[in-house]
C-alpha positions as CSV (number, residue, x, y, z in Angstrom):
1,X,63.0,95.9,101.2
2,X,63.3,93.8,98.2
3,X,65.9,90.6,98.2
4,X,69.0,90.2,97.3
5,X,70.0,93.9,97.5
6,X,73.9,94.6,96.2
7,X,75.7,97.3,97.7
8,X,78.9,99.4,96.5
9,X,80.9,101.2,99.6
10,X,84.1,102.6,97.8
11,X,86.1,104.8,99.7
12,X,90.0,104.5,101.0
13,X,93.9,105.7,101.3
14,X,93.5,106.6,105.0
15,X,91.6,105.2,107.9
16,X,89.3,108.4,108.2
17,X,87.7,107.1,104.5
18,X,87.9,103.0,105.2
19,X,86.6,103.1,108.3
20,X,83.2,105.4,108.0
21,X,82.7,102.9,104.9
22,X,83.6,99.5,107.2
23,X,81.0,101.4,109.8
24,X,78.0,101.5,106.9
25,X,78.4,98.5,105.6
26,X,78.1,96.5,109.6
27,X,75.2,98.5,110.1
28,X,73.7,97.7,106.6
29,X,74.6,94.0,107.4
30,X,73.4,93.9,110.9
31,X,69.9,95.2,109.4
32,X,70.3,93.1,105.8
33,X,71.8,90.0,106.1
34,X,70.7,89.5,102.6
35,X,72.5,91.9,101.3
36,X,75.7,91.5,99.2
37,X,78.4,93.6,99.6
38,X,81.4,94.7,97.8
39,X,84.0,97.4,98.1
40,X,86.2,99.5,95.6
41,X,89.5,101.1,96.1
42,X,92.6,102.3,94.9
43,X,95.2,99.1,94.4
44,X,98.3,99.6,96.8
45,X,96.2,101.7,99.2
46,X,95.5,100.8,102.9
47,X,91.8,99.5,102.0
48,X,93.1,96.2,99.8
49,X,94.3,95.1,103.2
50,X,92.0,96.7,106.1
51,X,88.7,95.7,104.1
52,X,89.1,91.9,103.5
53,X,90.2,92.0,107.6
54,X,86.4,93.5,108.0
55,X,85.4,90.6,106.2
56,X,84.3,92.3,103.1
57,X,85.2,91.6,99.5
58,X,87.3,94.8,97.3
59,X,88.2,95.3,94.0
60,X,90.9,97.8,93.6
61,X,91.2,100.4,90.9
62,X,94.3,102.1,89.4
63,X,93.9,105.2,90.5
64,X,95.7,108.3,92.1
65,X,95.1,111.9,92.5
66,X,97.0,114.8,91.1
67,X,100.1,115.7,92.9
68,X,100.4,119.5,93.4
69,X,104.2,119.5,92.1
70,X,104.9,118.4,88.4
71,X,106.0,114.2,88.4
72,X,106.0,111.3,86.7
73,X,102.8,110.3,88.5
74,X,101.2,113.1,87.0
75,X,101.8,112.1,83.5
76,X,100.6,108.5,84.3
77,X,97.3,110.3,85.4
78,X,95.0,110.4,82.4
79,X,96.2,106.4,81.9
80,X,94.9,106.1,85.9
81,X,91.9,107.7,84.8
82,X,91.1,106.3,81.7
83,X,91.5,102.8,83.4
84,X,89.9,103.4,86.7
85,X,86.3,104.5,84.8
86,X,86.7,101.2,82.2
87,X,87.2,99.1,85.5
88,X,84.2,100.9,87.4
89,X,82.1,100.1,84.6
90,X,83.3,96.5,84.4
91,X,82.6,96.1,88.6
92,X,79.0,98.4,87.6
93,X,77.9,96.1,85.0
94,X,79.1,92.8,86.5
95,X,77.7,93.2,90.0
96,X,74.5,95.2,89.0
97,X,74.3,97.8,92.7
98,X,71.2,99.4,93.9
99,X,72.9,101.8,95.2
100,X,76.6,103.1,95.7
101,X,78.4,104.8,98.4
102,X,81.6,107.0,98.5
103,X,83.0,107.9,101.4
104,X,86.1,109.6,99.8
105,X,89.5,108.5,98.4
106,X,91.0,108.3,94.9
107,X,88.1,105.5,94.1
108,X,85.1,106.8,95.2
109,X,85.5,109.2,92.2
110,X,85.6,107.2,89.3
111,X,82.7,104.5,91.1
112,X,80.5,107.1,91.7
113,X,80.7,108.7,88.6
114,X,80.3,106.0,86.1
115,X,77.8,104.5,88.8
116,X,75.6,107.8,88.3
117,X,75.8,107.6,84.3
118,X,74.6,104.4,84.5
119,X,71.6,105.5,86.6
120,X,71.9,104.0,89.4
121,X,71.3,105.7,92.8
122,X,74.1,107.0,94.3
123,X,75.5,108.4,98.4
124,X,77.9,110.8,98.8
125,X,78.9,110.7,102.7
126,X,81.3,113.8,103.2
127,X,83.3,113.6,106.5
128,X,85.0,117.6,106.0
129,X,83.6,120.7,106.5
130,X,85.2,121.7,103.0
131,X,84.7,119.6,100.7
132,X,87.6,118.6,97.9
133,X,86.5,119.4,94.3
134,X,86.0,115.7,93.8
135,X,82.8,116.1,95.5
136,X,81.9,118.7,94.1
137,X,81.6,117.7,91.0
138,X,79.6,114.4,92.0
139,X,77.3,116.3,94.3
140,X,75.4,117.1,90.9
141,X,74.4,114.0,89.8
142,X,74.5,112.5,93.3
143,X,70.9,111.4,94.9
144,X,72.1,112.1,99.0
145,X,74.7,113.9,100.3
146,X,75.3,112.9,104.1
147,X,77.2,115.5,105.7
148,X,78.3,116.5,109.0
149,X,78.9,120.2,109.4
150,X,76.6,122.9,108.8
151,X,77.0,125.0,105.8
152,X,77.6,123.1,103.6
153,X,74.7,124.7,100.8
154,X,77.7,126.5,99.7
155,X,79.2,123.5,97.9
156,X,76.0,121.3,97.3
157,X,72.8,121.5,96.6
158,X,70.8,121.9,99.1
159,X,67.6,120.0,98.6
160,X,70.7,116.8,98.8
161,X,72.0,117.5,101.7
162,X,71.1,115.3,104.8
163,X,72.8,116.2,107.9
164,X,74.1,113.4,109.7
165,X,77.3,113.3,111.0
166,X,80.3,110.9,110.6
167,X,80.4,107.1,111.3
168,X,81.7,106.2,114.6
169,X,83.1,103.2,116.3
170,X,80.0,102.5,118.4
171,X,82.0,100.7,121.0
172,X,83.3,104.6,121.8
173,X,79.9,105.4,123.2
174,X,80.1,103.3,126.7
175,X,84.0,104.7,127.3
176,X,82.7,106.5,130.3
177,X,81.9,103.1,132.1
178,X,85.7,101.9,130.9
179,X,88.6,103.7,132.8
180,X,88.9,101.0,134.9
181,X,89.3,98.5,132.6
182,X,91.6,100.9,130.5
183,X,93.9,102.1,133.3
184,X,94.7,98.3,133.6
185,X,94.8,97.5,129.8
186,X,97.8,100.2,129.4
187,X,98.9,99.5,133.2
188,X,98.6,102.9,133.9
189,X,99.2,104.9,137.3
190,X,96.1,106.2,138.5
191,X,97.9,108.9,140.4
192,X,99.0,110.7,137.3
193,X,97.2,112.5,134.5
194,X,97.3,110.7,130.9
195,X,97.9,112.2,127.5
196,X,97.0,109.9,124.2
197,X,98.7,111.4,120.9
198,X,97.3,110.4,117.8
199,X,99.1,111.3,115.0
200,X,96.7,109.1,112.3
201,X,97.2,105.6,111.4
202,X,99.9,106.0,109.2
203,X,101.7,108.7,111.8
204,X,102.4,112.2,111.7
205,X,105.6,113.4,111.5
206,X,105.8,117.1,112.7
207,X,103.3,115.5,115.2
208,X,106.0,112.6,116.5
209,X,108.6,115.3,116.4
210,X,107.2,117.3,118.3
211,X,106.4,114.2,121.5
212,X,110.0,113.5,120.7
213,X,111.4,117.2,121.6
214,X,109.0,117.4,124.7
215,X,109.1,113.9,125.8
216,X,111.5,114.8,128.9
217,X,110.0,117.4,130.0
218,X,106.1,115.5,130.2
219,X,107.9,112.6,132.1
220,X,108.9,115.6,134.5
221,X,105.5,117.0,134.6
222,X,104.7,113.6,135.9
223,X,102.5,113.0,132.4
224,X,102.0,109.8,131.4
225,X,102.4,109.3,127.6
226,X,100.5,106.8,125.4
227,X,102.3,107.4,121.9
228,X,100.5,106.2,118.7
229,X,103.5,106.9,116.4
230,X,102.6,105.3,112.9
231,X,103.5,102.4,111.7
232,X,105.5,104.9,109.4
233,X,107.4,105.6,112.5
234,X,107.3,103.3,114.9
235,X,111.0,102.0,114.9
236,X,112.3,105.3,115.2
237,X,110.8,106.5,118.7
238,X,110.3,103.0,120.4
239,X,113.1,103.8,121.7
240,X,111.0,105.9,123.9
241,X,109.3,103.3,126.2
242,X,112.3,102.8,127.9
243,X,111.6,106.5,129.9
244,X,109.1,106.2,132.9
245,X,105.3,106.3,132.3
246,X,105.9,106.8,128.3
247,X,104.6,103.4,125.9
248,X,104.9,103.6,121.9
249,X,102.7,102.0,119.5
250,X,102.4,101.8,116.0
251,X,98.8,101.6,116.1
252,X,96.2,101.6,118.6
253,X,94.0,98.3,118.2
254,X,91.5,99.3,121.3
255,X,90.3,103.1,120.6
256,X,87.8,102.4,123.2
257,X,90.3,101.8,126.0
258,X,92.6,104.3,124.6
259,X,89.8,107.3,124.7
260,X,88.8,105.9,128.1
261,X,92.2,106.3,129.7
262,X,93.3,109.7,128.4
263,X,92.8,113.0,130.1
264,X,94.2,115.2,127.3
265,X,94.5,114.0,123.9
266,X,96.7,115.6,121.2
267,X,95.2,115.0,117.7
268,X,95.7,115.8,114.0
269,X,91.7,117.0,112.6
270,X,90.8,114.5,110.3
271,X,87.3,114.4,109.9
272,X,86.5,110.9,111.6
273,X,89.0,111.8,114.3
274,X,86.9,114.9,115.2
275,X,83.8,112.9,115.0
276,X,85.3,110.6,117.4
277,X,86.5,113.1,119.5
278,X,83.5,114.7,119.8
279,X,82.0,111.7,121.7
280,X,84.7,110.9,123.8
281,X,84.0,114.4,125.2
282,X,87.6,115.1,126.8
283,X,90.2,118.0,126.3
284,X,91.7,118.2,122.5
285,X,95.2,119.8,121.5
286,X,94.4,119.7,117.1
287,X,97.5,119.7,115.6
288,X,96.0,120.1,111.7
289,X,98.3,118.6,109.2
290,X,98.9,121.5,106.2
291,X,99.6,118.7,103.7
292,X,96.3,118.0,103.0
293,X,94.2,119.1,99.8
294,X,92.8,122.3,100.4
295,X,94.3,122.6,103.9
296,X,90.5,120.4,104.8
297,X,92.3,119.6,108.6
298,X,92.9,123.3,109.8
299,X,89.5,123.8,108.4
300,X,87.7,120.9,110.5
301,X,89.9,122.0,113.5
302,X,88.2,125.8,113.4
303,X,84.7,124.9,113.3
304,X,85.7,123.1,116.6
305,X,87.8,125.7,118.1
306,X,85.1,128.6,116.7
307,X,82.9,126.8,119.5
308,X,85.3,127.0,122.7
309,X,84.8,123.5,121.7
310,X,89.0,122.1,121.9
311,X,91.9,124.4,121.4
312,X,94.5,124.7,118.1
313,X,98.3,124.9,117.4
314,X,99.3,125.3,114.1
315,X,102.7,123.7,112.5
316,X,104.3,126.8,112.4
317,X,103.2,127.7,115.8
318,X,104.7,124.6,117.8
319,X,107.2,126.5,120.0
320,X,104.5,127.1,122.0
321,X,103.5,123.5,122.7
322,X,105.1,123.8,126.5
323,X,102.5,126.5,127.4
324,X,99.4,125.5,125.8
325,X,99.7,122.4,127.5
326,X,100.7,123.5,131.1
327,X,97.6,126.1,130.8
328,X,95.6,122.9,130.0
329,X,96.7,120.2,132.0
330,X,96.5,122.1,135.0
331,X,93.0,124.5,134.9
332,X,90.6,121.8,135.3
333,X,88.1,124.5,135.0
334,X,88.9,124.5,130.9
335,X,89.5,121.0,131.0
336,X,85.7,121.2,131.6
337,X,84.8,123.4,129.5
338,X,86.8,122.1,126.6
339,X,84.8,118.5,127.4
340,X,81.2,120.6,127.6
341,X,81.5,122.6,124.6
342,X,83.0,118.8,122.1
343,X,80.6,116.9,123.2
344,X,77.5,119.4,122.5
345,X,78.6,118.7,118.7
346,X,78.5,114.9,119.1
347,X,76.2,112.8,116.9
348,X,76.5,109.9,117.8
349,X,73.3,107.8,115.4
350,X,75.5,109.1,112.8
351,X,75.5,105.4,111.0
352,X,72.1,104.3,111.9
353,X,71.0,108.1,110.2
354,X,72.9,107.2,106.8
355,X,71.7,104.2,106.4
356,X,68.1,105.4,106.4
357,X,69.0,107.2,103.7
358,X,70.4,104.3,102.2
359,X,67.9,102.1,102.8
360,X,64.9,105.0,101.4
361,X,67.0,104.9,98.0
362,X,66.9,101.4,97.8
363,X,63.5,101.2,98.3
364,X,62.1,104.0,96.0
């Protein structure tokens, strides 16, 4: 590969878009250290703040997506719009990219879309197994699409799509060797099974409620509780490490560790979550958040559930939280299974496979 290659990674608002991004660009780096690097996303958004802490430059855009309800936001969006594609351009023309990838969020939109008019090659990486219409509209002038469900010929077209799964944390691939070292990192009692909640890095709120209403009863069950609340949230239910066995956080620094130690994980079905779960291999409760566009979660939840693969309560079905989780935590026999079927659908070269595609690109 030629020197000096520049590289665009714009994607953000949640952990399941910066991260997969974060994940390309080490890998690109590790193989290019050449390479210049620089990432785009939406100003006031997670990314300005997680992305220089991977030791990466950003730019942010003003940018936002429709809200579904008629606000004030909503008239500012053609303004957002407008301004987002003149600053693309601006980042386009003064950093000159051989190539740009969007990993999804607000910005990815506006970068790839102006990057594309301008002719230069262009990566879609969708993480869902329905995509939003932003994608959809980009797949057309896009020159890859990196997916990771089947099916997806439906949206795209096909001769784009490259099947490669979602970015993981590679450290998440050795947890097996790690419940030692995890059972004394959360000082944990061996004696006693372990559920890890993971309600998304900003928190969950039906999901928190939900630990908050059962939290009794699991200390009864003799259920140890490692609580990722939110940062969102986090004051509210610390409140909680006071009961036996049950520790809050508002984030959860050590994934590794924190996969290693559980026996049952509850989980909303963002798209790097299930990717992630998939290699960790151990018994999933999906709690899909409805708030999302075009209800994506509940979609990436079935085409795990469709495959024996982890099991599925709904928000509107969370009365029956008590026995869905008694049948699991106690019939090791679907505990199995549950483990069997998820990690069947793990691809775990999922970075090292986009960046092939990357790197091909680059060089043609």
């Amino acid at each position: 590969m030629k020197q000096s290659i520049n590289i665009i990674l714009s994607g953000g608002g949640t952990g399941g878009h910066i991260y997969p991004a974060v994940s390309i660009a080490n890998e690109l780096k590790e193989k290019h250290p050449e390479a210049n690097f620089l990432f785009v996303g939406a100003k006031d958004k997670m990314e300005m703040e997680k992305v220089p802490q991977a030791g990466y430059k950003i730019e942010g855009l003003w940018v936002a997506g429709l809200q579904r309800r008629l606000t004030l936001d909503n008239l500012a969006f053609p303004f957002k719009l407008i301004s987002s594609l003149w600053k693309a351009h601006q980042i386009i023309k003064k950093f000159k990219p051989n190539v740009v990838v969007g990993t999804g969020g607000f910005a990815s939109g506006p970068t790839l879309y102006v990057a594309s008019l301008k002719g230069v090659k262009t990566v879609i990486q969708e993480q869902n197994s329905y995509p939003g219409i932003t994608n959809k509209l980009l797949s057309k002038k896009a020159d890859a699409i990196c997916v990771a469900y089947d099916n997806l010929e439906h949206f795209f077209p096909q001769s784009k799509i490259i099947k490669t799964g979602n970015p993981v944390r590679q450290d998440l691939l050795t947890i097996d060797q790690k419940r030692a070292e995890s059972m004394a990192f959360f000082n944990l009692d061996t004696a006693k099974k372990t559920l890890v909640v993971i309600g998304g890095s900003l928190g969950a709120r039906a999901v928190n409620n939900l630990i908050e209403k059962h939290i009794n009863w699991l200390v009864e069950q003799q259920v140890q509780v490692i609580w990722q609340t939110g940062k969102l949230y986090y004051d509210e239910f610390k409140k909680y490490d006071d009961l036996e066995g049950v520790q809050t956080h508002a984030f959860l620094n050590r994934m590794d560790l924190t996969y290693a130690a559980a026996d049952v994980l509850i989980s909303r079905a963002g798209a790097s979550s299930i990717s992630e779960l998939c290699i960790v291999g151990k018994p999933v409760i999906f709690i899909p958040s409805p708030n999302v566009a075009e209800d994506h979660q509940t979609k990436n939840a079935l085409s795990v559930v469709s495959k024996n693969a982890a099991l599925l309560l709904k928000e509107t079905d969370l009365d029956s939280f008590q026995s869905m989780f008694s049948n699991l935590i106690t019939d090791e026999s679907l505990q199995q299974r549950l483990s069997e079927n998820i990690k069947k659908m793990a691809l775990p070269n999922a970075t090292k496979d986009i960046v092939k595609v990357i790197e091909k690109l680059i060089i043609n």
